[in-house]
Structures are given as C-alpha cells and as structure tokens.
C-alpha positions as CSV (number, residue, x, y, z in Angstrom):
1,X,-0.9,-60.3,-8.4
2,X,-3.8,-57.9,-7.1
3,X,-3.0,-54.6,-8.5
4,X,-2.9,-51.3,-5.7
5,X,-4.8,-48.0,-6.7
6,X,-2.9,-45.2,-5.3
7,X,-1.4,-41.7,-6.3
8,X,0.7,-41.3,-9.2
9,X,4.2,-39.6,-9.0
10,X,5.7,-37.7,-12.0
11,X,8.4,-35.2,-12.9
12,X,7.4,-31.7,-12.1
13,X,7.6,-29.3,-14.9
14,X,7.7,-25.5,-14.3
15,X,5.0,-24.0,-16.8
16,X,6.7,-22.4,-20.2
17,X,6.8,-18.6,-19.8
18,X,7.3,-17.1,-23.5
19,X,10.8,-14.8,-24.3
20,X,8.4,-11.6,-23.3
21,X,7.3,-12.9,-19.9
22,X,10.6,-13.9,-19.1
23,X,12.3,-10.3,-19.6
24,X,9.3,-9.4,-18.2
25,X,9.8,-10.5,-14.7
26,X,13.5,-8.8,-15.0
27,X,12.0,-5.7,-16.0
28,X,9.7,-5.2,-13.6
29,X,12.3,-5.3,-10.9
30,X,15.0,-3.4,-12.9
31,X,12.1,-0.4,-12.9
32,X,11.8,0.0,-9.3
33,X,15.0,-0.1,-8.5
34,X,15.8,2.7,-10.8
35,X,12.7,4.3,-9.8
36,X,10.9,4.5,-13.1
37,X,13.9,5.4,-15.4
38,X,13.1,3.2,-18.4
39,X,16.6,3.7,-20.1
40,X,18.4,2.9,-17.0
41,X,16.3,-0.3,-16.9
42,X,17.1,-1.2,-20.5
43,X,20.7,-0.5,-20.1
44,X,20.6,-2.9,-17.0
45,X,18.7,-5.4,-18.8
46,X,21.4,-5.7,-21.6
47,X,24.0,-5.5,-19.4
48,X,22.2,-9.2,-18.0
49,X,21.5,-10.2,-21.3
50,X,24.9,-10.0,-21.9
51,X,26.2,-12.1,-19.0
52,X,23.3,-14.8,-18.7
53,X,22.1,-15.0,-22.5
54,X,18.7,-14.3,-21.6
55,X,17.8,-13.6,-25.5
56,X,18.6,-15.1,-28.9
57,X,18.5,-14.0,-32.5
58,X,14.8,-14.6,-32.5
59,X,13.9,-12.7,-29.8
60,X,16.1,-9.1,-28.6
61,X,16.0,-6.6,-25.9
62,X,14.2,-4.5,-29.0
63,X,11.7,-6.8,-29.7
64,X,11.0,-6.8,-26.1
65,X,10.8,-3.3,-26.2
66,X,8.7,-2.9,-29.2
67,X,6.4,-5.6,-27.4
68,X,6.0,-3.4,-24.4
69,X,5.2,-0.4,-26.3
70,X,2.3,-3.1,-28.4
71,X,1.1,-4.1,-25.1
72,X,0.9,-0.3,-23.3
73,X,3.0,-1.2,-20.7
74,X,5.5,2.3,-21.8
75,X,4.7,5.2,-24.3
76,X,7.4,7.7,-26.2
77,X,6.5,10.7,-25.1
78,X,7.7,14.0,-27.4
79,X,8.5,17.6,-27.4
80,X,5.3,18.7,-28.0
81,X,3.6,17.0,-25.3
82,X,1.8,13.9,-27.5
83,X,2.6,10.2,-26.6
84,X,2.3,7.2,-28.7
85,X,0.8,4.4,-28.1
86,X,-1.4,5.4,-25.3
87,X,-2.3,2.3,-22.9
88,X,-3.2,-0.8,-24.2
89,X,-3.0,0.8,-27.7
90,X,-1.6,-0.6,-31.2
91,X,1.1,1.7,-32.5
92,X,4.0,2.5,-35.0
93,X,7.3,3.1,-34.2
94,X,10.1,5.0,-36.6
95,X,12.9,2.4,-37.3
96,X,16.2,4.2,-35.8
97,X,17.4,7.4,-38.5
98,X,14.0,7.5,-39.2
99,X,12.6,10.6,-37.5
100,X,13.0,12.3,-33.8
101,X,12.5,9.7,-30.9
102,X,11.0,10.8,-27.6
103,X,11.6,10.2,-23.9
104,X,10.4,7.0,-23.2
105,X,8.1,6.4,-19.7
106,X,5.6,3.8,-18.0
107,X,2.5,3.8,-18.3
108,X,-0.5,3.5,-15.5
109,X,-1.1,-0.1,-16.4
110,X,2.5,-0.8,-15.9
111,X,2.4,1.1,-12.5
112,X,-0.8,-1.1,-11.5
113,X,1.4,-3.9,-12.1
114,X,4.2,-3.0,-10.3
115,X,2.2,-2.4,-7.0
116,X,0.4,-5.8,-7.6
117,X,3.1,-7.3,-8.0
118,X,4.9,-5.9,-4.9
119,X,1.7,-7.0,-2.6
120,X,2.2,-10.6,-4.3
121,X,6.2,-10.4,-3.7
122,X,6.0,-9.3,0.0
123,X,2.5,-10.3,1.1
124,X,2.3,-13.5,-0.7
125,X,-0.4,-14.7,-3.1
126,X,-3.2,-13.0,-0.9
127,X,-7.0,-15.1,-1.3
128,X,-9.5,-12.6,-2.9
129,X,-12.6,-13.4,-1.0
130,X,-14.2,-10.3,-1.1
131,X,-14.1,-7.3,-0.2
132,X,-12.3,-6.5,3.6
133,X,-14.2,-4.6,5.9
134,X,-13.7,-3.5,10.0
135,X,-16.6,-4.5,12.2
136,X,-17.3,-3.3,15.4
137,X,-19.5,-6.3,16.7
138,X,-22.3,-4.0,17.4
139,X,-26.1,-4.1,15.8
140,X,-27.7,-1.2,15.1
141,X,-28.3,1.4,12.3
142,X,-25.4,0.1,10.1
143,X,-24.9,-0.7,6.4
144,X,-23.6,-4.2,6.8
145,X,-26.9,-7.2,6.7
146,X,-26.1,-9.3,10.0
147,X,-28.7,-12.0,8.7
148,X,-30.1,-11.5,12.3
149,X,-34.0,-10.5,12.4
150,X,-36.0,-8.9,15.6
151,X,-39.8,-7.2,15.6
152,X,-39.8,-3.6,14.2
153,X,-39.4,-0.8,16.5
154,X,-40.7,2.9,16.1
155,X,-38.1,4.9,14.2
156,X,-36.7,1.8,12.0
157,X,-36.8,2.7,8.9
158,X,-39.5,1.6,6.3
159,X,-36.3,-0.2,3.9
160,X,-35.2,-2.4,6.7
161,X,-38.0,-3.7,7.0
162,X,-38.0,-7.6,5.4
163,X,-41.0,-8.3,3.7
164,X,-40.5,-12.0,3.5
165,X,-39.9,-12.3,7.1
166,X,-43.2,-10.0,7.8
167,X,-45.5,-11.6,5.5
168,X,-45.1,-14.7,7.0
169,X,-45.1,-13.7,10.5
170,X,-49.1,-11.9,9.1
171,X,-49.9,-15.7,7.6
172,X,-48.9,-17.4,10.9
173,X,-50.6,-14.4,13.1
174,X,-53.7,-14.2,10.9
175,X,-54.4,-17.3,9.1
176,X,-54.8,-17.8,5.1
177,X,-58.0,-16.2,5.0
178,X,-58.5,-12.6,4.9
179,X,-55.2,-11.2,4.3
180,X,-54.2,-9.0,7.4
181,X,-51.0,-7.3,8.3
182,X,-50.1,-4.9,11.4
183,X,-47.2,-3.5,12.8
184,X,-46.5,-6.5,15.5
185,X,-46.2,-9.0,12.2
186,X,-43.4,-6.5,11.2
187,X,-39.7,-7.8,11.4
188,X,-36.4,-5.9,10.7
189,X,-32.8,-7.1,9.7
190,X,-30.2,-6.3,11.7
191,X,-27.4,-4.4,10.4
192,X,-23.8,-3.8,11.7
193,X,-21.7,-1.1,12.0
194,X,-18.6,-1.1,9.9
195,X,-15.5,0.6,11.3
196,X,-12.9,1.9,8.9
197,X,-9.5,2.8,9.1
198,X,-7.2,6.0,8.1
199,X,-3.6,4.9,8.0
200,X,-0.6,7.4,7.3
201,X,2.5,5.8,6.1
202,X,5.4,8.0,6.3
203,X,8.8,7.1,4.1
204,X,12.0,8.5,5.3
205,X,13.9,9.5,2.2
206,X,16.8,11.2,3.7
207,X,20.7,10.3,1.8
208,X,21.4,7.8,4.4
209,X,18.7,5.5,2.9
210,X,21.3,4.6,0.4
211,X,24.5,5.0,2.1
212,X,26.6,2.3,3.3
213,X,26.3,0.2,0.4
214,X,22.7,-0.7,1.2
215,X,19.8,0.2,-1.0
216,X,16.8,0.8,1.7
217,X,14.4,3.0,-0.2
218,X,13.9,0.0,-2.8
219,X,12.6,-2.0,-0.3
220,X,10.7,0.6,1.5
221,X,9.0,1.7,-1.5
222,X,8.2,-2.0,-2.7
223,X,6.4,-1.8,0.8
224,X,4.4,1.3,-0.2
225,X,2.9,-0.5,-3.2
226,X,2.1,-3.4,-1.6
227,X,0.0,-1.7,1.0
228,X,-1.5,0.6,-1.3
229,X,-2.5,-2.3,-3.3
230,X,-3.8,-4.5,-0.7
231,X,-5.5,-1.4,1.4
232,X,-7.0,-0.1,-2.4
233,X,-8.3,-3.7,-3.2
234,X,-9.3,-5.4,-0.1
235,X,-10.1,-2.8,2.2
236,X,-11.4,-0.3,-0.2
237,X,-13.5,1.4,2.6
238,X,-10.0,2.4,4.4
239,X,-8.1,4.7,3.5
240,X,-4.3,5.5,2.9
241,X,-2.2,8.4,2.5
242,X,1.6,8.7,2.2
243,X,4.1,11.1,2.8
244,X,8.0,11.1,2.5
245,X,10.1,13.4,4.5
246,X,13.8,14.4,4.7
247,X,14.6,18.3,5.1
248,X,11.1,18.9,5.3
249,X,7.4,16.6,4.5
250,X,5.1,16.3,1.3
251,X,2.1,13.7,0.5
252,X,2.7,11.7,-2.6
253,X,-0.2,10.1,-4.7
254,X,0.2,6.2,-4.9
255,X,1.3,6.8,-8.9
256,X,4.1,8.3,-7.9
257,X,5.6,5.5,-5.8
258,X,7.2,3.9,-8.7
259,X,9.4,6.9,-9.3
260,X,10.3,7.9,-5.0
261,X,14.2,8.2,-5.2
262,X,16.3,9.7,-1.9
263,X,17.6,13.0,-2.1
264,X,20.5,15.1,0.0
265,X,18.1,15.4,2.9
266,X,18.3,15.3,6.8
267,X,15.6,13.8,9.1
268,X,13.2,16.3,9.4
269,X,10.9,13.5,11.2
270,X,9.0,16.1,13.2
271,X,7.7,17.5,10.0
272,X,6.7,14.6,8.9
273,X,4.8,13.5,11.9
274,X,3.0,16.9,11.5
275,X,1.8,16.7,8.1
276,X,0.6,12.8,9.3
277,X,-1.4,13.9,11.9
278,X,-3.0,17.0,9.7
279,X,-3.7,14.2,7.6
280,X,-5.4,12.3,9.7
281,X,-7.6,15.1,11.6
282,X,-9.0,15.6,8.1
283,X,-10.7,12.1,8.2
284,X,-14.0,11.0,9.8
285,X,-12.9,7.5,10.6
286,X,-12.1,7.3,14.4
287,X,-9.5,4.5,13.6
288,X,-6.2,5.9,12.7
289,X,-2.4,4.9,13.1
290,X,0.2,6.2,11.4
291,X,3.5,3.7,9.9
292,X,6.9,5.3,10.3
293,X,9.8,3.7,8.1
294,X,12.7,4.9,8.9
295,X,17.1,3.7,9.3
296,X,18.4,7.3,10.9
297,X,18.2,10.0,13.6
298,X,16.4,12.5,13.6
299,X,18.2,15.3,12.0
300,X,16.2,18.3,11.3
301,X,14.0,20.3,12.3
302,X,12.6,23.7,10.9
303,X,12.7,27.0,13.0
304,X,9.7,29.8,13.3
305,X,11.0,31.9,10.9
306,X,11.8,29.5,8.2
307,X,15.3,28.5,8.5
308,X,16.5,24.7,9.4
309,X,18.4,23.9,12.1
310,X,20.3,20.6,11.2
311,X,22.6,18.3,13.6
312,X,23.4,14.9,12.0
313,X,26.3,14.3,15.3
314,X,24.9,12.2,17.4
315,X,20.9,12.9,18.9
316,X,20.4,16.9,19.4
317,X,18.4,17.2,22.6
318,X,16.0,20.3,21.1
319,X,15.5,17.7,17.8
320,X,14.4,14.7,20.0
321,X,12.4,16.8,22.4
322,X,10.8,18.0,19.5
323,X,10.1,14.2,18.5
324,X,9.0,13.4,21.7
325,X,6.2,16.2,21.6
326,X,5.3,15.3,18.9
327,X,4.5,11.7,19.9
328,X,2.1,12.8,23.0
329,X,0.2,15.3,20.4
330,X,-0.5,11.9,18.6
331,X,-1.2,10.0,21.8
332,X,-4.0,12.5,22.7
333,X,-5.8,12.7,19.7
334,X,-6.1,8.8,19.7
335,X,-3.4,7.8,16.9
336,X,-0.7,5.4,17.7
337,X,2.5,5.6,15.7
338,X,4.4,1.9,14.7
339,X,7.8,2.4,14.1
340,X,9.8,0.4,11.5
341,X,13.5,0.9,12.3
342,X,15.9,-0.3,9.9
343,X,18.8,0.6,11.7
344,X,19.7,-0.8,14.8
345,X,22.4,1.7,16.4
346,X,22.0,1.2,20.9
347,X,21.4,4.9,21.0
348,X,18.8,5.0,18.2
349,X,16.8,1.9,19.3
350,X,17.1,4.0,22.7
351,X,15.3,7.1,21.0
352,X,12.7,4.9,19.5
353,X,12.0,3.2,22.6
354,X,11.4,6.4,25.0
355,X,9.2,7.9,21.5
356,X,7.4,4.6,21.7
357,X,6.7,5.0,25.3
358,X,5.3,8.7,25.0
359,X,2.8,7.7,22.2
360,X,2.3,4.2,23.8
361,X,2.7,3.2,20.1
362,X,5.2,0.2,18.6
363,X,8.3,-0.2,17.8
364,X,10.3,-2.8,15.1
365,X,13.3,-3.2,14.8
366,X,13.8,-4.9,11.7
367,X,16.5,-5.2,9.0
368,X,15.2,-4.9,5.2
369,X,14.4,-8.7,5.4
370,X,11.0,-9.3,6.4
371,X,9.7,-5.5,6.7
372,X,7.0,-6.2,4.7
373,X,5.6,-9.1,6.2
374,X,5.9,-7.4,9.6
375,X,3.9,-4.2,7.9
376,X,1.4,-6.3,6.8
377,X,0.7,-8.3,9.9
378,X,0.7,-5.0,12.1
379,X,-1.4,-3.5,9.5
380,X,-3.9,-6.4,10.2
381,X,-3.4,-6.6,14.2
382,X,-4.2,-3.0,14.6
383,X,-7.4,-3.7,12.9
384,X,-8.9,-6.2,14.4
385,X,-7.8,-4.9,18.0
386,X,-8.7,-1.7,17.4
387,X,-12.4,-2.2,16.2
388,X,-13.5,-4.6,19.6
C-alpha cells in the first residue's frame, strides 16, 4: 500500500500561562476600569476569585500581590513621601501587624503596559516594521534617502553628495589612469520630504458618560492609550495631545490616562474645541485634525466674565451657535474635526451633522463597539489623504 505524505492534524493546546499571568490578565482590566484605584481592583479580583476559583492554596490574591510589588508593576507609597520597591526593584514587605502600611499605586511600567495592551485589544496585534512616517511624494531637500540618484546641482549640499556613485561616474568619465574627478562626475541622492501629523484628541468626561447603566469613559479611555501607544511607537515623528472637557477643558499627559474618571460636569465642548485648536497653532506641522469623543449635547458654555451658563434641556441655540463658530474657526485654519458620537439621539446626530458640514470635517456615529477600530482606521485615512 503506497504511503501519502501530507499535513498532520493534532489537538490544539492553548499555551500554559502560570497562576501570576493568569490574575494578571484580570488585573489589568480590573485597573482601568476603576481608573487606577489598586484596592478597588483587589477587592474586585477577590470578589471573582470567589465566584470562579481562579486561585488555590498554593497560589493567593497575596501572593499575587506580593508578586506584583517583586516585579514593579505597583509600589507602597507612605506618609513621608518614600515608596518601596521602586520599578522593577526587589523589596521587603512587613507581614500584616508588623508596622504602618502605605497607599498602594501603579507604577510607570505597569501604565506602559496598560496602553500596550489597549493598542493590542482594540487595534489588534499591529506588525512592527519600523518606524511610521508621512510622505509627501515629493524630492527635494528632505531627510528621508529615496535611493533615487541625479548629477549635483549648485547649492546641494557637500553631505549628499554619494561618493560611491561619483567615484565611479570619475572612473567611467576618466579612465583608470590618472585619477581625475570634476563636478559633472558628481551625483546626489535624492531625499524626500516627510510630512508629520499633530493630532488633538479631545475626551468628553461630562456625568452622562456613565449614566444609564453604561460605562463609556472605560472604553473611551482604552481608546486614548491605544492611540498614544500606537502614535508614540509607530509614528514617533507625530505628535499627540489630549484634553478632556466637561464644565470647562484641560490637557492631560498620556500617564495620566490610566487614572481619567467622569466628574459632575456639563458639555462645555466649545472650551474644549478652543484649547484643541490653541494646541494645535502651537505646532509647526501643517497636518492637523482634531478627534472628538463624545455621547451628549453640548451643555455649557463659559460667559466673559467668568460665570457658566448651563442648559442640559434640549440644544440651547446661543450653546450650539457657539459650536458652530467654533467649527468654521477650525475649518479656516486648515484643521478638520472627526466626530465620534456615542449617542445616537435624531436631534443630536442633527447637531453633529450641521457642525460637520461647517468644518467640512466627519462624523461617526458609533456605539462603544467598534470605536476603536473606527479611530484607528480614520487615524490612518487622514494620513495618507492628507499628505498627497
């Protein structure tokens, strides 16, 4: 009987994760949604241990946590302002009764890892082939090697010049004898221009990201870290800033995203579009966009001489013109805003609409399902189209 060669089928096995990795994973998505608060997390985590055995008598929810502290994932901070262990360092730990225990927090590894692993959760396993960059498709004086050659010009300067190239265009020219060069044996390498973006992504952290029974700022902030990550990492030439506005707007530094929680705010969004657009006149880059996430009206606004005028019934006219004049600002200086609406009221999706049609930006409508992905891929669009 003549034997076949072909492929060989066999049970698939998922890989072992240790007792560590496997709270691990838990953790990590217990600590964003309760925006950094380690003892909430814990608390949380027992409360599943509880229901779905996730440990045993070899290994406890304070083994894991001793591990974490080992590994410099979280520190124990105390009154007088010293932490132990400090990232990544070995440390001792009082067993309970024995001496004062401090507040417990993340570290900045742990926050790297959090926003890696939001770009891997929402954007997928993205290849790492080097470094992004934004080309314009034009040669000239760049910083980017096209691999293209022409003759030297007057006014190239002397370190583009490629000496390979020109000494063999002298050989060629001039024979082997008498070594001779002169400026028409001279060849450059072309470079390109690289464009670079500026994006602005504002967060809406007004109450009504948490009313209803629906948790939107989790999602929203997941979003935030996955950007900065990929933007920080891929794209490292572009830049990113983010704000968060309710009553009124404030940048945040990508550390802080971890910790972003809603407060008792309106929608002041007209204060947030200002700060964006500050923001963004700041930056030499000519490509800018700002990313709006957002689930309400426009609430808020605040007055000349300091006080807010707030109206949360229905869409105030003086709020939306407001809105509105602040989307043709944007549209003259060159910066289109993309709109991620969460909510999907008639008479909001109308707003967004006519505030998309001033800018001439975009406008999503989008449940929390999927808002990443549709970031990511605008985020991507915009570049290419907008470097042609």
């Amino acid at each position: 009987m003549e034997q076949r060669k072909g492929f060989r089928f066999t049970t698939y096995e998922a890989p072992d994760q240790s007792p560590f990795e496997k709270l691990f994973e838990i953790f990590q998505e217990l600590i964003t949604h309760t925006s950094g608060d380690f003892d909430e997390a814990i608390d949380w985590l027992r409360e599943l241990d509880k229901e779905y055995e996730l440990t045993d008598d070899d290994y406890t929810i304070d083994d894991f946590i001793e591990d974490l502290k080992r590994k410099g994932y979280i520190r124990e901070e105390f009154e007088d302002g010293e932490g132990r262990p400090g990232e990544g360092e070995e440390g001792e730990e009082g067993e309970d009764g024995e001496g004062p225990r401090g507040k417990i927090s993340i570290t900045a590894k742990l926050e790297r890892m959090l926003r890696q692993r939001a770009l891997d959760q929402i954007f997928g396993k993205i290849k790492r082939s080097g470094s992004g960059n934004h080309r314009t498709g034009k040669l000239g004086q760049g910083d980017e090697h096209s691999g293209e050659f022409r003759e030297y010009r007057y006014g190239d300067s002397l370190e583009r010049i490629s000496m390979t190239e020109s000494l063999k265009n002298a050989q060629i020219n001039h024979g082997m004898g008498d070594f001779t060069m002169n400026e028409s044996d001279l060849v450059v390498e072309d470079t390109e221009f690289k464009a670079q973006m500026s994006t602005v992504l504002m967060i809406d952290i007004s109450h009504s990201m948490i009313l209803y029974g629906e948790d939107r700022i989790t999602p929203a902030k997941k979003v935030a870290m996955a950007l900065a990550e990929l933007i920080t990492t891929r794209y490292p030439k572009d830049t990113l800033d983010i704000l968060v506005f309710g009553n009124d707007a404030w940048p945040i530094a990508i550390k802080e995203l971890p910790y972003l929680k809603v407060g008792p705010y309106h929608t002041n969004t007209v204060a947030g579009l200002q700060l964006a657009m500050d923001m963004l006149r700041r930056k030499r880059n000519t490509n800018k966009q700002i990313f709006m996430i957002t689930d309400g009206k426009p609430s808020c606004i605040r007055l000349p001489n300091g006080d807010y005028y707030k109206n949360s019934v229905g869409l105030d006219d003086y709020i939306v013109e407001k809105c509105y004049n602040m989307a043709a600002q944007a549209r003259k200086l060159h910066i289109p805003i993309t709109t991620f609406m969460i909510a999907q009221d008639p008479y909001l999706m109308q707003f967004v609409r006519e505030f998309t049609a001033t800018n001439r930006g975009k406008a999503f409508y989008t449940g929390l399902k999927g808002l990443g992905e549709m970031i990511f891929e605008d985020y991507e669009n915009n570049r290419k189209k907008r470097i042609k």
